[in-house]
C-alpha positions in Angstrom: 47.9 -16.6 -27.8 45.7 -18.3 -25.1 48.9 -16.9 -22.8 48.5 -13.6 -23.4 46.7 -11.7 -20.2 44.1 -8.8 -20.7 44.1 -6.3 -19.0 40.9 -4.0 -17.9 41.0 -0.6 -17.5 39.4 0.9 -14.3 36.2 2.6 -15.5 36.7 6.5 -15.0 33.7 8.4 -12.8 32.2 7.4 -9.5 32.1 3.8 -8.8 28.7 2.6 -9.0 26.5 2.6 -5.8 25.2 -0.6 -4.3 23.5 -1.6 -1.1 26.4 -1.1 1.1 27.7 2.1 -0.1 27.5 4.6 2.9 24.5 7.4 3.2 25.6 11.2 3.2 23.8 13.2 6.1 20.9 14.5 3.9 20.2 10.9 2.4 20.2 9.8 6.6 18.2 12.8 7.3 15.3 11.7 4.2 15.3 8.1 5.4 14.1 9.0 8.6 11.6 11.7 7.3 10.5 8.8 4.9 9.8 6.4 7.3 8.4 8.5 10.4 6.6 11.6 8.2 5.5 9.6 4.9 1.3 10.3 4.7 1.9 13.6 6.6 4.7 15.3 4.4 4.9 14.9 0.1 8.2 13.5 -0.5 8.7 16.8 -2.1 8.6 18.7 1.9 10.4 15.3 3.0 13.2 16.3 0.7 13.6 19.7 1.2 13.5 19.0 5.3 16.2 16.8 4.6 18.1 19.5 3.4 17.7 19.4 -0.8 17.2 22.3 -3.1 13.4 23.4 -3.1 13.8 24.1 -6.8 15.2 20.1 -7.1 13.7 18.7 -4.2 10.9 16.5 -6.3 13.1 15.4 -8.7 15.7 14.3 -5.6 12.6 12.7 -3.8 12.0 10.4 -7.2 15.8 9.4 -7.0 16.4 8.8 -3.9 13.7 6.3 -3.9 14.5 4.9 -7.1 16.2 1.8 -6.5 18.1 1.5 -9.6 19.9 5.2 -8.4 20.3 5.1 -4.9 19.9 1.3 -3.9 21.8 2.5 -0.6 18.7 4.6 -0.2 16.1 2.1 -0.7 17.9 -0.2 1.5 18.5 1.8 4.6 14.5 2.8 4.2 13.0 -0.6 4.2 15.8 -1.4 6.7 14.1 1.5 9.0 11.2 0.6 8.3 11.7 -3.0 9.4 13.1 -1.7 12.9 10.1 0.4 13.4 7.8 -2.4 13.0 9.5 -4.7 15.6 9.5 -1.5 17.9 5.5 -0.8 17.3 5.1 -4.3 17.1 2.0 -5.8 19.3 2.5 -8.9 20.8 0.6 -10.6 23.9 3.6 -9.8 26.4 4.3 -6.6 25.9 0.5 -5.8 25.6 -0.1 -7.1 29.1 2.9 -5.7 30.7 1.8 -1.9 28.8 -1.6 -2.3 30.7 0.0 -3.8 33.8 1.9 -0.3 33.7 -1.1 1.6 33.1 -3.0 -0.1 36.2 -0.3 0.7 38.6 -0.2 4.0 37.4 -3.7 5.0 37.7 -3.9 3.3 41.2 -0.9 5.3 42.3 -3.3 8.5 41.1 -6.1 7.4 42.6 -7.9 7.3 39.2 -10.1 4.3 40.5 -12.3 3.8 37.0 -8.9 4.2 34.3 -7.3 1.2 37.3 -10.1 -1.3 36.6 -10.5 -0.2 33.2 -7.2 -1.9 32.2 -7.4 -4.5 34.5 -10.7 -5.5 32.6 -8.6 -5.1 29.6 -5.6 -7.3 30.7 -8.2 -10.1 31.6 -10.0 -9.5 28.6 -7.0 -10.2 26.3 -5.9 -13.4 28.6 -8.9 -14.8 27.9 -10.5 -14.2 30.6 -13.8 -12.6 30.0 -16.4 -14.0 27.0 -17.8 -11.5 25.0 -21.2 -12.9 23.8 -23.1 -11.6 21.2 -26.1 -12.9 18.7 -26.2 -11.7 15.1 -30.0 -12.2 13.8 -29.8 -11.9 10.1 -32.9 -11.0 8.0 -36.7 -10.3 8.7 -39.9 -11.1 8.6 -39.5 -9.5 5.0 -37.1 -12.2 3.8 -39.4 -14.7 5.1 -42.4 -17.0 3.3 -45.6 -17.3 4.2 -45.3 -20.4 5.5 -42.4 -19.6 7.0 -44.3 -16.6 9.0 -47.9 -19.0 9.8 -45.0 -21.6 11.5 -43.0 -18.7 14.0 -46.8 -17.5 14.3 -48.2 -21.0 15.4 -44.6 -21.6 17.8 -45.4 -18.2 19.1 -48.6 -19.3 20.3 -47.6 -22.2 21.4 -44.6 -21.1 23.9 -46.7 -17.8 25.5 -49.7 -20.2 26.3 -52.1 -16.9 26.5 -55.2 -16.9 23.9 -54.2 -14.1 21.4 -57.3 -12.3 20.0 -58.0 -12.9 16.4 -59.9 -10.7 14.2 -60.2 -8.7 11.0 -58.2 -5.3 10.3 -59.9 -3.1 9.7 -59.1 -0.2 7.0 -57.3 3.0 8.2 -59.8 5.5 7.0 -63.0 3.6 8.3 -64.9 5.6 11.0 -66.3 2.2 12.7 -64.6 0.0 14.9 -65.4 -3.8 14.4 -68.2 -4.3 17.0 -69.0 -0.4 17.3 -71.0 0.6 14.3 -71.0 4.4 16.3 -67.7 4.7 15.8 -64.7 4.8 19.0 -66.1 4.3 22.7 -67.9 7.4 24.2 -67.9 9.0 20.9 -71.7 8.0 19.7 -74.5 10.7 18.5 -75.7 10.8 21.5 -72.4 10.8 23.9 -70.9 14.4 22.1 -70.4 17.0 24.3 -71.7 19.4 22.2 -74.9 17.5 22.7 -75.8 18.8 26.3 
């Protein structure tokens, strides 16, 4: 018995799609929709651009990009999508060379300001130029009393000028500390209606 040889029948239908099994020219046509017009277009325009039914073009959008369907499908898209990332790809070569271009073409126009423009930029992604910048976090809101006497005191100490000290004096108060009459020139006897 352990002689005998079985036999399998070839399954009947399509053979079962993989990876590898060739696109047809609408399934080409979605994958580069897909990856050039997804965000712009619903996969339901996508599909029918590609050349699908409008009445079926939602449900051919869902199984197209079902991987369990149309693996082909999925494959060729991240495929494409791969390529166009090493083509948009920025790297520090290409992004000098792209502004190298843009320098020598703005010379050759005479456009004086776009020429130094990117050579600034070329320097500034070499390295070339520091940008400095100081970030001050929080205020005199955040800060203690203590903490607000000492800057005051250091603050003294570093303009060297005598800073006047007094008393505030409330907003609606008529008199001005050292003016019982009220602001300069404006006593009883200094109104002009008083002539």
């Amino acid at each position: 018995m352990s002689d005998q040889v079985v036999e399998l029948k070839p399954k009947n239908g399509r053979p079962r799609k993989t990876e590898f099994t060739r696109l047809t020219k609408k399934q080409h046509d979605f994958v580069d929709l897909v990856c050039t017009k997804e965000g712009q277009l619903t996969l339901r325009e996508i599909a029918e651009q590609s050349g699908y039914a409008n009445s079926g073009s939602h449900t051919r959008a869902y199984e197209l990009l079902n991987p369990r369907l149309n693996p082909h499908v999925v494959a060729a898209v991240k495929r494409k999508r791969d390529e166009l990332n090493a083509k948009f790809s920025v790297d520090f070569g290409k992004h000098v060379r792209d502004l190298q271009k843009l320098r020598d073409a703005a010379v050759a126009n005479n456009a004086w300001s776009a020429a130094v423009m990117a050579e600034r930029l070329r320097g500034q992604a070499a390295g070339l130029y520091v940008s400095k910048s100081e970030i001050r976090v929080g205020s005199i809101d955040s800060m203690s009393r203590s903490d607000v006497e000492a800057a005051l005191a250091d603050l003294k100490k570093k303009m060297g000028e005598k800073i006047i000290e007094g008393s505030a004096v409330d907003a609606g108060s008529d008199t001005v500390e050292g003016n019982p009459d009220g602001p300069e020139g404006d006593g009883p006897g200094d109104s002009p209606d008083s002539d």
